[in-house]
C-alpha positions as CSV (number, residue, x, y, z in Angstrom):
1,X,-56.0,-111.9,-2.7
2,X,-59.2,-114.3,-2.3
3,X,-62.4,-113.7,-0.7
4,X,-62.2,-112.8,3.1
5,X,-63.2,-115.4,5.3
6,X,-66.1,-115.6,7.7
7,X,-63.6,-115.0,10.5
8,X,-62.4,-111.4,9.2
9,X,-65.9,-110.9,8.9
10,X,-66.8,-111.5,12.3
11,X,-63.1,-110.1,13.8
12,X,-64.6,-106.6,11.9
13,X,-68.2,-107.2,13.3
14,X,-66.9,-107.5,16.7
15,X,-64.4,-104.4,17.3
16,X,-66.8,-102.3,15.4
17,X,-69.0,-103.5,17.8
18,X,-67.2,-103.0,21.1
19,X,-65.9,-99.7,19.6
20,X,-62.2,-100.9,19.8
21,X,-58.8,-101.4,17.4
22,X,-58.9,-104.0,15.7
23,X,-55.6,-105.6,14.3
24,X,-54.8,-108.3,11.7
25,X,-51.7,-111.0,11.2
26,X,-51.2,-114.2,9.9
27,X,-49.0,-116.8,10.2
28,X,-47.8,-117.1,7.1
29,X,-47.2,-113.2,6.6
30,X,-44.5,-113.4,9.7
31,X,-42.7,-115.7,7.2
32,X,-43.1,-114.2,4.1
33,X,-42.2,-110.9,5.0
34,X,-38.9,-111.9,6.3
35,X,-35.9,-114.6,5.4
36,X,-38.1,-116.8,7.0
37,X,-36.2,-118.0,9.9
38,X,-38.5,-118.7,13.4
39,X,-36.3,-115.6,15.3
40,X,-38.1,-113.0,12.6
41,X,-41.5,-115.0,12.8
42,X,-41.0,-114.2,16.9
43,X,-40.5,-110.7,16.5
44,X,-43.4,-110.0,14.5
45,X,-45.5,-111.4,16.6
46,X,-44.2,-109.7,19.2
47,X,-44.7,-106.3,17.6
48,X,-47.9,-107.0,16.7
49,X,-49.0,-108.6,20.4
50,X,-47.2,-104.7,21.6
51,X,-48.7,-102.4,18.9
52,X,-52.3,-104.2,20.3
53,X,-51.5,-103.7,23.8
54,X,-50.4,-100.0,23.3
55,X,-54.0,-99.4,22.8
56,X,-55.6,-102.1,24.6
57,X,-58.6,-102.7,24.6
58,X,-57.9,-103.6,21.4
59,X,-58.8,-107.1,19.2
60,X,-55.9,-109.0,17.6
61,X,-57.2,-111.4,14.6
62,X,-54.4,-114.3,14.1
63,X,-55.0,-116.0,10.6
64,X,-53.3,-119.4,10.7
65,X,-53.1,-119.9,7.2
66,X,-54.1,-117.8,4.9
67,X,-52.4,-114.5,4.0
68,X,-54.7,-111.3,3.7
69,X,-55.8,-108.0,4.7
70,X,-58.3,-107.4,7.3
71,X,-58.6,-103.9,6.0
72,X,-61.4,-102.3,3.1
């Protein structure tokens, strides 16, 4: 795992700041932690879009490339 990114930086800064959840994906983690096919991609996103609207208010941080942790 590299550095964190200015982005989950800010993503952290701003639901600690508003006092909500904040959760973390990436695109390349929906395909990596399946066989890869587009219907697997679809569901993780959609259990991450439900898991944030559960507890809406809630921030959802959606990496487009890179593959880490929002988390420590």
């Amino acid at each position: 795992m590299g550095t964190r990114s200015w982005e989950v930086d800010l993503s952290r800064s701003l639901a600690k700041s508003a006092g909500i959840p904040l959760f973390s994906t990436s695109v390349s983690a929906w395909f990596a932690n399946e066989p890869g096919y587009l219907d697997s991609a679809i569901k993780q996103i959609d259990q991450v879009f439900a898991e944030a609207a559960a507890v809406a208010p809630a921030l959802l941080f959606i990496d487009e490339g890179r593959r880490h942790s929002i988390e420590g």
